[in-house]
Every structure is written in C-alpha cells, then in structure tokens.
DOVEX-866796 format. One record per residue (C-alpha): residue number from 1; x negated, y, z. Coordinates in pm, whole numbers, plus 50000, padded with zeros to 5 digits. Layout:
N
+-----+-------+-------+-------+
: num :     X :     Y :     Z :
+-----+-------+-------+-------+
: NUM :     X :     Y :     Z :
...
+-----+-------+-------+-------+
//
This chain:
356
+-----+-------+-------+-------+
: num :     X :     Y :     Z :
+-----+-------+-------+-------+
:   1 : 49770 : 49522 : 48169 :
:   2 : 49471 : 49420 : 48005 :
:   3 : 49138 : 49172 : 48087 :
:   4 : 48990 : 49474 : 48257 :
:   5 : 49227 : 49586 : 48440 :
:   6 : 49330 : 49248 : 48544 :
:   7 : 48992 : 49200 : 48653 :
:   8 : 49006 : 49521 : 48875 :
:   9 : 49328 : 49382 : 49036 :
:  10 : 49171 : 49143 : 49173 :
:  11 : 48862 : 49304 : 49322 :
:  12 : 49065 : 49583 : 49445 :
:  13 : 49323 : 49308 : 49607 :
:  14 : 49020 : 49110 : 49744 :
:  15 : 48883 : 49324 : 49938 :
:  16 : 48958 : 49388 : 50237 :
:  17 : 49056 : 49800 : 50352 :
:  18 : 49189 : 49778 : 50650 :
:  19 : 49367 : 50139 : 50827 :
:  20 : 49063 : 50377 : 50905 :
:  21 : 48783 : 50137 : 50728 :
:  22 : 48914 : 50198 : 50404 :
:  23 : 48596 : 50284 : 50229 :
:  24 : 48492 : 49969 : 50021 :
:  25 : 48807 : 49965 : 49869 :
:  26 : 48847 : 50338 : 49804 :
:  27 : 48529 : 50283 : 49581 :
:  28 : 48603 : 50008 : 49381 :
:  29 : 48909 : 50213 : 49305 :
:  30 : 48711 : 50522 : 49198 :
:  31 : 48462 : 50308 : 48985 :
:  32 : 48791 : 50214 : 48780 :
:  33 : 48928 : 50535 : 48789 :
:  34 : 48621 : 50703 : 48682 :
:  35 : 48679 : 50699 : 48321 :
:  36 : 49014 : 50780 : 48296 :
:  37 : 49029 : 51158 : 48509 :
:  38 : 48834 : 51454 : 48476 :
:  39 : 48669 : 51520 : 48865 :
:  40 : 48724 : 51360 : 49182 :
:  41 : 48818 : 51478 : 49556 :
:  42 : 48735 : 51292 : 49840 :
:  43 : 48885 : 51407 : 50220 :
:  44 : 48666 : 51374 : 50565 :
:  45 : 48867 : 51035 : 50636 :
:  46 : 48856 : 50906 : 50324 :
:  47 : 49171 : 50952 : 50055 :
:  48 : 49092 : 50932 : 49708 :
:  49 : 49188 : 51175 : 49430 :
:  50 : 49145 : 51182 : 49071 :
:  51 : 49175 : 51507 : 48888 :
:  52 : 49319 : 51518 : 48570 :
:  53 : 49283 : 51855 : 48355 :
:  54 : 49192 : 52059 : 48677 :
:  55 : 49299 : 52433 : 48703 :
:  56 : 49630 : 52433 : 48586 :
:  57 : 49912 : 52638 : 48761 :
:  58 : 50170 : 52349 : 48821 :
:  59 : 50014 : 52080 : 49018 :
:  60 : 50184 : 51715 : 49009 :
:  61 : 50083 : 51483 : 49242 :
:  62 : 50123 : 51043 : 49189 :
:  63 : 50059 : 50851 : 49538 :
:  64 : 50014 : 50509 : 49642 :
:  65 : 49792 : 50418 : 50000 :
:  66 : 49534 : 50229 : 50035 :
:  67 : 49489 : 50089 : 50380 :
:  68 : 49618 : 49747 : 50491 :
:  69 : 49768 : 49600 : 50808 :
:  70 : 49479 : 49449 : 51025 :
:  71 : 49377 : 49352 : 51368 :
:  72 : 49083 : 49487 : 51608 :
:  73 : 48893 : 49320 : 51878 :
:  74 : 49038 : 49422 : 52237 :
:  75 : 48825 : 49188 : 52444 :
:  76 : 48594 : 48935 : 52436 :
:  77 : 48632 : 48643 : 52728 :
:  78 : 48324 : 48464 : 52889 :
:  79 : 48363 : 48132 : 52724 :
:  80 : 48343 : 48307 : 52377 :
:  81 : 48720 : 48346 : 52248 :
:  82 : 48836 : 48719 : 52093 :
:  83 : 49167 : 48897 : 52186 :
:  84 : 49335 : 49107 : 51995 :
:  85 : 49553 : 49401 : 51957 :
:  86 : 49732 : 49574 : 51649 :
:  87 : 49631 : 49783 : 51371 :
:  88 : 49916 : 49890 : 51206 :
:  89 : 50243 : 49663 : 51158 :
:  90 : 50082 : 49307 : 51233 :
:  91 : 50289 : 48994 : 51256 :
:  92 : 50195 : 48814 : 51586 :
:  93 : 50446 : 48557 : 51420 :
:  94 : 50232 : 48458 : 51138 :
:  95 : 49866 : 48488 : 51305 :
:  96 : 49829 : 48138 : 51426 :
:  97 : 49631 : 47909 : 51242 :
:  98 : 49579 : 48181 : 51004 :
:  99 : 49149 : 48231 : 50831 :
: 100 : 49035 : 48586 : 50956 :
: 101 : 48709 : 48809 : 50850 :
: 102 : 48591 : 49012 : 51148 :
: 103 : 48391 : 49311 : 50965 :
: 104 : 48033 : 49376 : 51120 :
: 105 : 47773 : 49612 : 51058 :
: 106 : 47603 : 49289 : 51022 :
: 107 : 47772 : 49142 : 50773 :
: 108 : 48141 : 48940 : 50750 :
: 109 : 48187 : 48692 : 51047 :
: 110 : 48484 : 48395 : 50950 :
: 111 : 48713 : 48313 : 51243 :
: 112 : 49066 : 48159 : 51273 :
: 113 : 49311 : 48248 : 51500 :
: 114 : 49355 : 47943 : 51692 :
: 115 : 49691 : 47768 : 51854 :
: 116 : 49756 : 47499 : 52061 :
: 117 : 49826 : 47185 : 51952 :
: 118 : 50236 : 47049 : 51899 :
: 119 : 50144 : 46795 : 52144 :
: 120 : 50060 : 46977 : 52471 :
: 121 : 50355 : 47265 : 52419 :
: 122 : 50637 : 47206 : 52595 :
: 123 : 50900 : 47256 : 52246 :
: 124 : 51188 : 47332 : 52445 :
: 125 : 51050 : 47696 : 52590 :
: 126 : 50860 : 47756 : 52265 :
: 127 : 50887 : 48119 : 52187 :
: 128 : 50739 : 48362 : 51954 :
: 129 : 50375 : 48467 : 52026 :
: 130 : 50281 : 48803 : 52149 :
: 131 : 49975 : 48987 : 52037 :
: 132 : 49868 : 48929 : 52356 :
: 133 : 49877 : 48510 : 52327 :
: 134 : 49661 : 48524 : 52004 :
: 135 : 49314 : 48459 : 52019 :
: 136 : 49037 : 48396 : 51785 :
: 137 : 48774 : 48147 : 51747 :
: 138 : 48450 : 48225 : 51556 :
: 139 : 48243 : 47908 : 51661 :
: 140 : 48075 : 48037 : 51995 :
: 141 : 48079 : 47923 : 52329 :
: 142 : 47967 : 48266 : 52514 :
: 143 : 48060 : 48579 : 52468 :
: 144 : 47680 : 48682 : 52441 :
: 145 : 47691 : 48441 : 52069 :
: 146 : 47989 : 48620 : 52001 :
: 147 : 47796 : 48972 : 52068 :
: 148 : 47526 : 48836 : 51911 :
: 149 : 47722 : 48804 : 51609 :
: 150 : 47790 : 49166 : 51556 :
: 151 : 48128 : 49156 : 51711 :
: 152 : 48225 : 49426 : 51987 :
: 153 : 48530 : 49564 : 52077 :
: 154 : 48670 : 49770 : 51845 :
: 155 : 48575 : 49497 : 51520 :
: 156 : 48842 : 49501 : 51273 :
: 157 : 48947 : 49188 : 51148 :
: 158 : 49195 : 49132 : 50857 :
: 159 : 49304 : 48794 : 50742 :
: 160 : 49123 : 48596 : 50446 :
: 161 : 49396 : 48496 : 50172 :
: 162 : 49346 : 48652 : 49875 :
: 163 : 49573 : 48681 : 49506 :
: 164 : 49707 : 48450 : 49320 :
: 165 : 49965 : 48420 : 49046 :
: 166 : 50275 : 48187 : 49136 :
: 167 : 50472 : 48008 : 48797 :
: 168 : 50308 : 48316 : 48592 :
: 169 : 50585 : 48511 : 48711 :
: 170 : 50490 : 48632 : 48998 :
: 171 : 50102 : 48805 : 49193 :
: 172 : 50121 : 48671 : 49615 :
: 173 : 49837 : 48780 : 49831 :
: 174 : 49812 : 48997 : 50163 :
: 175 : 49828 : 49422 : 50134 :
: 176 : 50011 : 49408 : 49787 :
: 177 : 50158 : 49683 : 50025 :
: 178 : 50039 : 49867 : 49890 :
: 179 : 49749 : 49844 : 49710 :
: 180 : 49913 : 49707 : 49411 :
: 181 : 50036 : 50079 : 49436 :
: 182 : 49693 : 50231 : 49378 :
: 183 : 49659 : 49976 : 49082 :
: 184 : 49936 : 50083 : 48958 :
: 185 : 49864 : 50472 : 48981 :
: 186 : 49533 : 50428 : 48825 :
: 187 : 49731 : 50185 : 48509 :
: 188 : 49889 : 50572 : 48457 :
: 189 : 49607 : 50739 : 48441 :
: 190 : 49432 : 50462 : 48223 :
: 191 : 49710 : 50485 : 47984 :
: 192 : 49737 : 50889 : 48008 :
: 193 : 49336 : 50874 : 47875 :
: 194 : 49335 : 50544 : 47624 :
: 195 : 49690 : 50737 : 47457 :
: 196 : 49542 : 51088 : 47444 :
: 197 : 49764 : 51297 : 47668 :
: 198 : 49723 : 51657 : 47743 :
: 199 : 49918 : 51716 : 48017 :
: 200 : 50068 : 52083 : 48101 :
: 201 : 49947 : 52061 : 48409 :
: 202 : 49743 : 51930 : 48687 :
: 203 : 49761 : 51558 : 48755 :
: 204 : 49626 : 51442 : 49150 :
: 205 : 49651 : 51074 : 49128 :
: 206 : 49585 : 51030 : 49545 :
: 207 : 49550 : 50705 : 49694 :
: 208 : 49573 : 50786 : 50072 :
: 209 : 49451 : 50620 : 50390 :
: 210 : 49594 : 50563 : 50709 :
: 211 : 49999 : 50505 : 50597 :
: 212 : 50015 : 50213 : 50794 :
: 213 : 49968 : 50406 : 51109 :
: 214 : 50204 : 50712 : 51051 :
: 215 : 50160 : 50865 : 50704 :
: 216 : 49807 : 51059 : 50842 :
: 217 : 49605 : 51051 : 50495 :
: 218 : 49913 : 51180 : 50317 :
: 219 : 49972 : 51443 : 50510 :
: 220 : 49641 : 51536 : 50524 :
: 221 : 49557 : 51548 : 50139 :
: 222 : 49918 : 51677 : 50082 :
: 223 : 49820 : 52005 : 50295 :
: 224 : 49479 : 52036 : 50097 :
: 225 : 49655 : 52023 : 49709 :
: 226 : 50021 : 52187 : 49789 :
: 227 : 50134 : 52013 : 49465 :
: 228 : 50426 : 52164 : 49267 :
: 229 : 50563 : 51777 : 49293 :
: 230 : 50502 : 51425 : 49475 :
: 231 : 50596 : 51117 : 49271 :
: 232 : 50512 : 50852 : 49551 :
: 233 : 50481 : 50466 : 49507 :
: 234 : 50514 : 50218 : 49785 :
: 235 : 50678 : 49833 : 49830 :
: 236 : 51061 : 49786 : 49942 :
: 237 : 51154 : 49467 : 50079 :
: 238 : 51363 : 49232 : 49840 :
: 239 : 51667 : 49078 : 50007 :
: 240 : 51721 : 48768 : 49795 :
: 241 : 51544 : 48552 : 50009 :
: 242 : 51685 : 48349 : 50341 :
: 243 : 51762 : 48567 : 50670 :
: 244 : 51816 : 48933 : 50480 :
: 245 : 52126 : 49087 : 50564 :
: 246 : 52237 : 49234 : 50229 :
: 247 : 52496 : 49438 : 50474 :
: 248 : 52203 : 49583 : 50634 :
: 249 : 51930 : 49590 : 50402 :
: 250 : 52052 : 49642 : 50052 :
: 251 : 52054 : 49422 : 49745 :
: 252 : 51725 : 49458 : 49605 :
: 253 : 51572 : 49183 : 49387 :
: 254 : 51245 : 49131 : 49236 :
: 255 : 51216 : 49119 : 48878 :
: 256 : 51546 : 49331 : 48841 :
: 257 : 51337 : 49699 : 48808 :
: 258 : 51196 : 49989 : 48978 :
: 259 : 51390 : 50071 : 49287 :
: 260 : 51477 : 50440 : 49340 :
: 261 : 51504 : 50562 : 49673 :
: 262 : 51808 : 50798 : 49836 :
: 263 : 51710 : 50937 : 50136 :
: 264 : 51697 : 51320 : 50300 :
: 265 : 51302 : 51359 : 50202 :
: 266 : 51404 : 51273 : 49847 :
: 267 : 51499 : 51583 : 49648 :
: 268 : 51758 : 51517 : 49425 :
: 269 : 51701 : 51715 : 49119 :
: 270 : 51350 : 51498 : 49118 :
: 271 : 51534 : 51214 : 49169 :
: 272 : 51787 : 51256 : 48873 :
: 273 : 51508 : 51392 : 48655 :
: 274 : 51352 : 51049 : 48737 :
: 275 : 51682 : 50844 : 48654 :
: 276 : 51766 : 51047 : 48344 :
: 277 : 51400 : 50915 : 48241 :
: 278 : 51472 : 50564 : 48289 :
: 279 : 51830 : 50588 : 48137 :
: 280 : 51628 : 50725 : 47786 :
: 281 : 51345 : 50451 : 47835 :
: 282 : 51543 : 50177 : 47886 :
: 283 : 51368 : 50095 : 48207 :
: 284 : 51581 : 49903 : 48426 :
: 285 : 51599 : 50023 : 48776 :
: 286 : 51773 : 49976 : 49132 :
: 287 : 51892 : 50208 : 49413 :
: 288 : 51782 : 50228 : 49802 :
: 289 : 51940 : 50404 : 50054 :
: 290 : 51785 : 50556 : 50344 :
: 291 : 51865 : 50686 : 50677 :
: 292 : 51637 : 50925 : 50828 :
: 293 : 51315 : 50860 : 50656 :
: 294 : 51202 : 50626 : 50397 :
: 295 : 50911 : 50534 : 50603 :
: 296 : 50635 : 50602 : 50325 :
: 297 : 50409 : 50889 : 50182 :
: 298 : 50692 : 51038 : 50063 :
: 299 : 50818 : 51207 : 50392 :
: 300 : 50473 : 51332 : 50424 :
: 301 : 50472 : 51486 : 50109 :
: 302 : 50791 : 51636 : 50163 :
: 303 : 50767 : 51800 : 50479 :
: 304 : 50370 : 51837 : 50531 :
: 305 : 50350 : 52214 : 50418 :
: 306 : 50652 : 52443 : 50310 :
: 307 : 50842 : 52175 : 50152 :
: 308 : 50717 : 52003 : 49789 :
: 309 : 50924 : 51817 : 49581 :
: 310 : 50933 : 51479 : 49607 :
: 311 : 51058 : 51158 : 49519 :
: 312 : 51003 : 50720 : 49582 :
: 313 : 50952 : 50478 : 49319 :
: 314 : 50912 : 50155 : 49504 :
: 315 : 50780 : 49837 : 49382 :
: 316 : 51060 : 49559 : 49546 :
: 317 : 50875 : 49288 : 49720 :
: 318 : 50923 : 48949 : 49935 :
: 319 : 50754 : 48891 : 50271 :
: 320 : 50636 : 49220 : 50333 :
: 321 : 50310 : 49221 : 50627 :
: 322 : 50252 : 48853 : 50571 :
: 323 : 49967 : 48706 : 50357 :
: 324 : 50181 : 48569 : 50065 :
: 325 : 50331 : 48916 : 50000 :
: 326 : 50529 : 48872 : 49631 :
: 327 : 50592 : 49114 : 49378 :
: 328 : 50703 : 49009 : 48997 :
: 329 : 50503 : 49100 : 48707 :
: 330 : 50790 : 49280 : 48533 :
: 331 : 50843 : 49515 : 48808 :
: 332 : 50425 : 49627 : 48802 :
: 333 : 50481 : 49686 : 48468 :
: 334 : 50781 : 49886 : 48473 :
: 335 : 50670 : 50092 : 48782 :
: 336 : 50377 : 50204 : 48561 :
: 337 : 50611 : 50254 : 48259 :
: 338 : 50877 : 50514 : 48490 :
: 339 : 50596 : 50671 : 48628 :
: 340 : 50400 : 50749 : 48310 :
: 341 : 50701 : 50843 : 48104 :
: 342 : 50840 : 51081 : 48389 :
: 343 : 50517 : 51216 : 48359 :
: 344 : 50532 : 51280 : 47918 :
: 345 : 50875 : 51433 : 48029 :
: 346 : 50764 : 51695 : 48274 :
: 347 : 50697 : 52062 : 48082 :
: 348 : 50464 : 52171 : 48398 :
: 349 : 50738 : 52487 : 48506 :
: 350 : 51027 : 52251 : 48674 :
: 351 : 51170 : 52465 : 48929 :
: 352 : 51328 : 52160 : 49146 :
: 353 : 51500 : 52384 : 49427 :
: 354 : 51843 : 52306 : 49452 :
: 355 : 51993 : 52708 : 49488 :
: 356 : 51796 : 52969 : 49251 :
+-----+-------+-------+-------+
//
C-alpha cells in the first residue's frame, strides 16, 4: 500500500454505497481503477468491471462487492419521528444511539436513531430491540419538516462512522465487508500495471452490487462474462473474540493469513492450485469449512451459468455488520499478495474439471 492508495481507502470506505444505491462508490472505485486496466464494463444495476488485456480466449475473473448493509425509511409518524425496516443484514442490536445519513435527492440529512433513556425502562424486561422499536430523529416536529427535508419512504439511510486505524495494527469502520474487498482487487490490478504483467489471458476485476441481499450483481455479471475462473474475495468472521463458539464457528484469527474456504461451490483443483501458491510464496493462510454454501459471490459464480470454476479467499474479520468492523493490516496485504501471485501462476489453459 502506498500514499495513494491509502488515500483511496479511505474515500472508497467513506462513502457511503448502500445495496441498490451503489453508484457513488462504484465511481470513486473506477476513477482509481482507471489507470491500471485496459476498458471498462458497467451492468444496468450497476457492477463494475475492469478489463485487463480484453479478447483473450481464457477469461479469469477476481470479485469483491460493493454494497453495504443499510436501512430505508418505512414510515414517517405525525409528530416527525422515521421508522425503519432492513436493507440487507442490519443489526437492530447496535442501532440505538447510533449517527445515521438519510440520502436525499436533496442532499445528506444527519439523524440518530434515538432510545429511551436508562431511567424510564423498566431493566428487568429489557430485551433486544426489533427493527420495528427503532426510530429516528432528524430534528423535526412534523412529518411535513421531515418531508420537507427530502425524506420519503423508501430513503436509505446508512450509519455515519467512518475508518480509522486502531494501535497501527489494525483499519475499524462500517462495510469493511466488503469493500475493503474491492480495495483490495483493484491493489492487484495496480500492482499487475506498476510491475508490467502481460497476462495470458483476460483479467475481469468485478466489484458487484447487491451481495448483501442474495448474491444478485454476481450472478448477474457472472452470466454476462462466463469466465474460464472466479477467484472471489469476501470477509469471514474471526472467532478470537468473546461469545464465538470455536466448536461451531471455526478457529479463525486475524492477523494469522488469508483464510481458504472448503465448501461444495468451491472446486477443489482451484482450491489446491490456490494452496500450492501460498505453500511456494510463503503466504500464511487458514482453512474454513462450509456447509451448504459459503454465503458469498462465490456460489453465484459457481452455479450462475453451466458451472465456472471457482474458489474464496476471505479476508478474516471481527464484528462483522457493526460499525467498528476490524480487519488487520497483515491480512489486506497478504490477500492482495495470494491473489496476485495465483494470478503470475495461471498459464491461461487450466482445465479445472475434476474427470477429463
């Protein structure tokens, strides 16, 4: 990583791109991207893809997504407070009290999601909110001022907190999942230009939209290109921290490497190709296993048109859909390291199917 991509980082982390309004952030992604890939392919709801030596018979594709967990409006009340209902995996746990940005045509509108007080809840039935008991406050008394604002039903909102590096070990902010995924894609193609590669064959670096909602930009674009092979990129959770069941979950750690993923949408022979790679790197890496999905791009990939090879790199991270989501430096770095060297050490004919 370098000042300039460190400075993209944090614009592209900054802003906010929630499911289905991804646009502002699928920009500032192909302004930094621009340089580094050869044309550019953009889909009616909005993925990203930069082409790298177009026209090639083999066609590789790296993925992260792009879209974050997010709220929308659901109604309005009289006396001027907003309800709310999900888009994507939101926390109900973690909304109250929590800064929000309600996204206008008018502009951004600041709001909090407001609680009530310690003092006038009886402690002893406390329970965990439901979307349905949060509301927001953005200042007004009527719900005309709130209209008035630019806010209607259907207004996305997405909380405020933005990155920041904790004991210079670690980046924290909200939708690291998983859009330190499409920084990371577009630190491989950055490095594939600055070093001089000619690849022997077609790169798609695709940053998708809509995961959070079902995989739907992924296996949209994934019908359009009909790649060869799918290297994907998405978070896993670490288990280190309090209330993971190791039993359950794994033992996954942040700052102990890439984590590759077992799983029935992972093919194998991609997968091994991947690990013989990080055996000859010396790229330190951990294993996941899966039951019937892996619950990222990946499946899409796999299973979106006749079947394309594909495999999971995933970046481990702590307190996944919360606004202090942590991933360790080391494991950026060595996500972009796998990813770029398993893509020196493909020849551009790998026939991946398991019986020939």
């Amino acid at each position: 990583m370098n000042e300039h991509s460190k400075s993209f980082l944090y614009q592209y982390l900054n802003n906010a791109s929630p499911t289905g309004f991804e646009s502002s952030g699928q920009q500032i992604w192909l302004d930094y991207l621009k340089p580094y890939i050869d044309e550019q392919i953009i889909d009616t709801y909005g993925t990203a893809v930069g082409v790298i030596n177009p026209g090639q018979e083999y066609k590789v594709v790296i993925e992260a997504h792009s879209d974050e967990i997010s709220w929308f409006v659901n109604y309005i009340s009289d006396d001027g407070y907003i309800f709310v209902r999900r888009n994507g995996g939101s926390d109900a746990l973690i909304a109250p009290s929590m800064r929000v940005h309600l996204h206008t045509k008018k502009g951004v509108v600041d709001g909090v999601f407001g609680w009530p007080a310690i003092h006038v809840r009886d402690l002893a039935k406390d329970t965990a909110p439901k979307v349905t008991d949060l509301f927001i406050d953005v200042g007004a008394a009527t719900k005309q001022e709130v209209l008035d604002m630019g806010i209607h039903v259907g207004t996305v909102c997405t909380f405020s907190d933005g990155l920041m590096e904790l004991n210079d070990r670690y980046f924290v902010g909200r939708a690291l999942d998983n859009r330190m995924g499409g920084f990371m894609i577009a630190e491989v193609a950055r490095l594939l230009k600055e070093n001089n590669v000619t690849l022997p064959f077609t790169l798609y670096v695709v940053n998708a939209v809509q995961e959070e909602i079902g995989l739907r930009g992924a296996e949209m674009i994934a019908r359009r290109l009909r790649p060869d092979l799918a290297i994907c990129t998405d978070v896993t959770h670490d288990t280190q921290s309090p209330r993971y069941d190791k039993k359950e979950q794994g033992d996954l750690k942040c700052g102990d490497g890439p984590v590759l993923c077992y799983g029935p949408a992972v093919q194998n022979n991609v997968l091994d190709f991947m690990i013989d790679v990080a055996q000859q790197q010396n790229i330190a890496f951990q294993r996941q296993a899966v039951s019937r999905s892996t619950g990222t791009d990946t499946d899409a990939f796999a299973y979106a048109t006749e079947g394309i090879a594909s495999a999971l790199i995933s970046l481990p991270l702590k307190y996944m859909h919360t606004t202090v989501e942590t991933v360790h430096k080391d494991d950026v770095q060595n996500v972009i390291k796998l990813m770029y060297d398993t893509l020196l050490a493909l020849k551009g004919d790998e026939d991946f199917r398991y019986i020939k």
